[in-house]
N, C-alpha and C positions, 0 to 999 in steps of 0.2 A: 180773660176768663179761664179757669181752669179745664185742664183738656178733661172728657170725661173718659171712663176704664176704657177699655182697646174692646171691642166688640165681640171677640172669640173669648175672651177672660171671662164678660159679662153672659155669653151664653152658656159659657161653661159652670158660672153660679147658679143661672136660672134652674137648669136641666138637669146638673148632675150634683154640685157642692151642694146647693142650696135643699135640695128635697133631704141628702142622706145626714145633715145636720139637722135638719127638722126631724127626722126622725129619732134624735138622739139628743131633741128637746133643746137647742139649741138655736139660733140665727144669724144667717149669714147673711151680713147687706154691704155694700160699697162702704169706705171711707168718704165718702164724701158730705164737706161740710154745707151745711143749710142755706148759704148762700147765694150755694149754683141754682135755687130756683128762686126768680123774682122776677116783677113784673117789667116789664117791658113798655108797655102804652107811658106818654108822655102824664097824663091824669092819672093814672095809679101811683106812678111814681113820685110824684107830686103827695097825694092824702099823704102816702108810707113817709115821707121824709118831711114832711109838716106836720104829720101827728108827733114825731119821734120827739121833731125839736120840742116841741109844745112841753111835751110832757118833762123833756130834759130840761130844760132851761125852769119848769115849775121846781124841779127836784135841786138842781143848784141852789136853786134860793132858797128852796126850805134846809139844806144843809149849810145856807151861810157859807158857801163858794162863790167868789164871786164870775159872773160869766159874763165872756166877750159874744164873742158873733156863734153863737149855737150852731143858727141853720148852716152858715156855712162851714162849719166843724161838722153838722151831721152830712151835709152836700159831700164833701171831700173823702169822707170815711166810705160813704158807698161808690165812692170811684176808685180807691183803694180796696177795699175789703176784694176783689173780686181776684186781686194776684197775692193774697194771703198764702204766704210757703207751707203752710200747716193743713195736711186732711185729717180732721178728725168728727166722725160723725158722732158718738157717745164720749162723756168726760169733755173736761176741758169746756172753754167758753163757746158758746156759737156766737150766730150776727149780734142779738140783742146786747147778750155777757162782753162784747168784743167794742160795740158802737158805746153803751155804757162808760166803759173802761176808756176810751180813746178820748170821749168828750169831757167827764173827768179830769182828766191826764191834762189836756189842754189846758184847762180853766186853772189848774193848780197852777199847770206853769212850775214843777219842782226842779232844782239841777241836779238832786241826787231824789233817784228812787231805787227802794227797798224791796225787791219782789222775792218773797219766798212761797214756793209752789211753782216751780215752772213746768211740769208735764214734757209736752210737745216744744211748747215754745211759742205757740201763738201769741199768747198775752205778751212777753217780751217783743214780738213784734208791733204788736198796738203800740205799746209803753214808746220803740224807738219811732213809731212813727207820727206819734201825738209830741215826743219830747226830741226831735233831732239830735240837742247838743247836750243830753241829758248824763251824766252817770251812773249807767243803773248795775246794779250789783243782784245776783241771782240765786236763789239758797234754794237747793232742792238735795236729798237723799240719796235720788236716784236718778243722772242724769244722761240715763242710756238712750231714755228714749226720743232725744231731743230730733225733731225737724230741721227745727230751724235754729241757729245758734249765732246770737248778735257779736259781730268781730270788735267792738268796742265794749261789751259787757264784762261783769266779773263774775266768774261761775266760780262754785262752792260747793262740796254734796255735804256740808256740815248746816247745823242748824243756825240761823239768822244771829241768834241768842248770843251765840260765845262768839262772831267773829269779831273783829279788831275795825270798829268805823269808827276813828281818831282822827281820820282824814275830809269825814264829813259832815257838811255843817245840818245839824238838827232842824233847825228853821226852816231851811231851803228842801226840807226832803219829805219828798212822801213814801209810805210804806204799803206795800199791796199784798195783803196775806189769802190765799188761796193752798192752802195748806193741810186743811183738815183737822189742824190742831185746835185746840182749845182758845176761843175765838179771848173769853177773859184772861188768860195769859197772857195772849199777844199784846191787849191792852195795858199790860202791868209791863210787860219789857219794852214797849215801846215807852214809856211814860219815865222807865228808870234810864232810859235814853236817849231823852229831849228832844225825842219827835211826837209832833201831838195834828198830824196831816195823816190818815189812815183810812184805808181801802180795805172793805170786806167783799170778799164775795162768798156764796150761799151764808147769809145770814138767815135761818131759819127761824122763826115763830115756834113755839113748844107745841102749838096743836098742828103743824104742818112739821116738824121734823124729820118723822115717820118716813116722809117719803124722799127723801135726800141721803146720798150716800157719802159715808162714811163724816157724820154726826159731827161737827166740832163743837162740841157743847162744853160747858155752856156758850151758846150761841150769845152775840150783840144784844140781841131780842130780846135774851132770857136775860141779859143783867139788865139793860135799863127799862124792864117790865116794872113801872111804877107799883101796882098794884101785887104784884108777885102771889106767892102761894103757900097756900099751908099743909099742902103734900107733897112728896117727889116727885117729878114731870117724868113718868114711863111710858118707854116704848116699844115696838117689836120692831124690826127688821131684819128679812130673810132669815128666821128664825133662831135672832140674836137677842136679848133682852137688855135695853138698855136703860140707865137713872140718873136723874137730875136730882140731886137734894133739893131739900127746900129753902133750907139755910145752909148755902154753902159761903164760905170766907173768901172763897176766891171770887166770888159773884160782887159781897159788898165792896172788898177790895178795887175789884176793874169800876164798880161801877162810882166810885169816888173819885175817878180819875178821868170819866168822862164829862163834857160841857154838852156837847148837842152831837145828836145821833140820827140817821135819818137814810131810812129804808126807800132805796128807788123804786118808784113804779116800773112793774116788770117788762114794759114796752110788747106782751104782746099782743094786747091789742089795736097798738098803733098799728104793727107790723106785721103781724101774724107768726115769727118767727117764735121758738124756744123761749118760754118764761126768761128774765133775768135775773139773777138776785144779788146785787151792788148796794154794798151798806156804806156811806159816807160819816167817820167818827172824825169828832174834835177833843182830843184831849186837855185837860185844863194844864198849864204849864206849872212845873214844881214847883211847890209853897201856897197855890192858889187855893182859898179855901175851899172845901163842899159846899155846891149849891143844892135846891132842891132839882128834881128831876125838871129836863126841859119839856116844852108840850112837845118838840118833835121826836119826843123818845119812846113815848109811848107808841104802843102795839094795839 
């Protein structure tokens, strides 16, 4: 388990950091990630890790992943998760975004994964610990602020898009974008390079956007929204103004590239932790015609 702050540091937030940033409309709280509180009793821990699988192993299937032993992929994750090299209390995955990603990761079973967005660095260590013998390759902009830094990985501060994967094979690879960028781009470059295994995370809905920072829209959601819209999907944040066409090119584009798509239940109810939000795409492989939209696509 992770040590907690040193005792004098933490009275020193209560009493003195913590009121003079409050006064200056700010808040000061620990790094510490969500998973140093959990239950303890042998019967709690029990519901929390038999709701999770439950709902996981529903979500596998409705994304057409095939899944081995769940429980014991979520069993193993909460014996793990607890010497996680990464604090980070805001941004970045918690438990739920982290247990998500790990059982996932498993179930694909990839030898090359694609992660651009690596933050901290936590999700690359889910990724090495769901994929041991995995090659994963890491694309982030800004790679100052790394925790934790896998000694077998490939790090890159250039964009996913232009580098040179000649070396791996398409088939065998999954791609996890955590990025922020434009969720239907991702789908069109991964599609123009023969990976069709893809990991969303914050895949947002158009009436829940608003509250998710920094937009990748258009969102999963918003392309394969069967039913779509006849005005631009606007929004405010932190009093930014932002727009969705209604017909945008890039939207029918991704979305002629997708086969089945399918939005994970945010586990927090099983668990009580931090919403999740893990989108499983299957792209259809070059040449394959457009179908009609799948029923797991809808929203």
């Amino acid at each position: 388990m992770q040590a907690r702050p040193p005792i004098l540091m933490e009275r020193l937030r209560r009493r003195v950091l913590g009121p003079l940033f409050d006064r200056l409309g700010y808040d000061l709280v620990p790094a510490s990630p969500d998973w140093v509180h959990r239950p303890l009793s042998t019967r709690e821990v029990e519901r929390l890790l038999a709701g999770a699988a439950e709902r996981l192993a529903a979500d596998l299937a409705a994304a057409g992943i095939p899944a081995g032993a769940v429980r014991a992929d979520v069993d193993r994750f909460w014996a793990l998760i607890p010497d996680a090299p990464v604090r980070q209390r805001r941004g970045g995955s918690g438990f739920n975004g982290a247990l998500q990603l790990y059982v996932a990761m498993r179930a694909l079973a990839p030898r090359h994964v694609i992660e651009s967005g690596v933050f901290r660095g936590l999700t690359t260590w889910v990724i090495r610990q769901a994929c041991p013998d995995a090659a994963i390759l890491c694309f982030d902009p800004d790679l100052s602020g790394l925790q934790y830094r896998d000694p077998a990985a490939r790090y890159a501060s250039g964009d996913w898009s232009a580098a040179d994967l000649r070396d791996i094979d398409p088939a065998a690879t999954v791609a996890f974008f955590d990025d922020h960028v434009s969720q239907a781009r991702r789908v069109i470059e991964a599609r123009a390079r023969g990976i069709t295994r893809l990991l969303f995370d914050d895949d947002a809905a158009a009436h829940r956007i608003h509250a998710h920072g920094g937009p990748a829209h258009p969102t999963i959601a918003m392309v394969t929204d069967a039913a779509g819209g006849r005005e631009p999907i606007r929004w405010l944040r932190n009093g930014r103004a932002f727009e969705q066409p209604a017909d945008d090119p890039l939207v029918r584009e991704a979305a002629a590239c997708i086969a089945r798509a399918h939005a994970f239940d945010d586990l927090h109810r099983a668990t009580g932790y931090a919403p999740a939000r893990l989108t499983a795409v299957t792209l259809r492989e070059a040449g394959a015609p457009p179908a009609l939209p799948h029923a797991g696509m809808a929203r």
